[in-house]
C-alpha positions as CSV (number, residue, x, y, z in Angstrom):
1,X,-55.9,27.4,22.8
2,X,-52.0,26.5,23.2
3,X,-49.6,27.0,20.7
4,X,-48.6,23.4,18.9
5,X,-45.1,22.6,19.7
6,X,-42.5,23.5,17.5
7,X,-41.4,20.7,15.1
8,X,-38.7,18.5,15.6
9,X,-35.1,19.9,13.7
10,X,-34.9,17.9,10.4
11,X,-31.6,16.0,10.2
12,X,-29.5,17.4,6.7
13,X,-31.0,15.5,3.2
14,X,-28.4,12.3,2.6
15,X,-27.5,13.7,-1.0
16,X,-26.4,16.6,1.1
17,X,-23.9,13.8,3.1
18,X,-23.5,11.4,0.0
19,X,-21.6,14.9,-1.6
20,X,-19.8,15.8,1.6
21,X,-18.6,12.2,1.4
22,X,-17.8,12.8,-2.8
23,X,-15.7,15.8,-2.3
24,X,-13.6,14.4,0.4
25,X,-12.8,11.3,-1.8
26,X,-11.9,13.9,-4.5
27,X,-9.6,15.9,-2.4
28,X,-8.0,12.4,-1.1
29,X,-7.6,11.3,-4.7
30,X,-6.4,15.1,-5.7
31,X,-3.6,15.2,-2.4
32,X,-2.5,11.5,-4.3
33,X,-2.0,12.1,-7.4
34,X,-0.6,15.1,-6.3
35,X,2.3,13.2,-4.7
36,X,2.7,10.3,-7.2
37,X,3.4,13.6,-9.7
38,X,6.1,14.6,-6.8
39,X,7.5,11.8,-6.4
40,X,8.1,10.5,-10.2
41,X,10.2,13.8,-10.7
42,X,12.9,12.2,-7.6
43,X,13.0,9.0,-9.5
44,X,16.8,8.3,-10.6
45,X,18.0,7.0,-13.8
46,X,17.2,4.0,-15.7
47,X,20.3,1.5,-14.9
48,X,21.1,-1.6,-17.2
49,X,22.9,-4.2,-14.3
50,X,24.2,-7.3,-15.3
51,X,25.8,-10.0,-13.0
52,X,29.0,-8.1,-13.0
53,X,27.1,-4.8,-11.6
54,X,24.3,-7.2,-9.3
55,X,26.6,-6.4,-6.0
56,X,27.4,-2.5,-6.2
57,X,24.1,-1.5,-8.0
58,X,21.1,-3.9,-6.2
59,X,22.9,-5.0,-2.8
60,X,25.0,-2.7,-2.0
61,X,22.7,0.6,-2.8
62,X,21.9,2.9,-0.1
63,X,18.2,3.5,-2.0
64,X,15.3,0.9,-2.3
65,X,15.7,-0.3,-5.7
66,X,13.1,-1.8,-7.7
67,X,14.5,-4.4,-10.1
68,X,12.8,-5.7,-13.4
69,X,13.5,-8.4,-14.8
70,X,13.1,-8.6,-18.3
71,X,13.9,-11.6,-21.3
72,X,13.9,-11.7,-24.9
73,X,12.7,-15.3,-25.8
């Protein structure tokens, strides 16, 4: 009698992929949030401008500014 042949290698269980997949979102979302934390503590202060101030503070900076507009109705 010959011996049967060996049996094929079993690819890995997909649970065991669907968690490789979980924990690399994790550390993705982790390194982000990380980062946003960062980069919230390098924010500047909070600057009133009015049409006076438009040119020097919004135009004229040497930073990206981010401008919100706001109105009391």
């Amino acid at each position: 009698m010959s011996n049967p042949p060996p049996a094929p290698e079993r690819a890995s269980p997909p649970y065991l992929l669907i968690f490789g997949i979980l924990i690399g979102v994790g550390l993705l979302a982790f390194m982000l949030w990380q980062s946003i934390s960062q980069s919230r503590q390098n924010l500047g202060p909070t600057v009133d401008v009015t049409v006076a101030t438009w040119q020097k503070e919004v135009l004229e900076s040497d930073i990206p500014v981010l401008v919100d507009f706001w109105a009391e109705w």
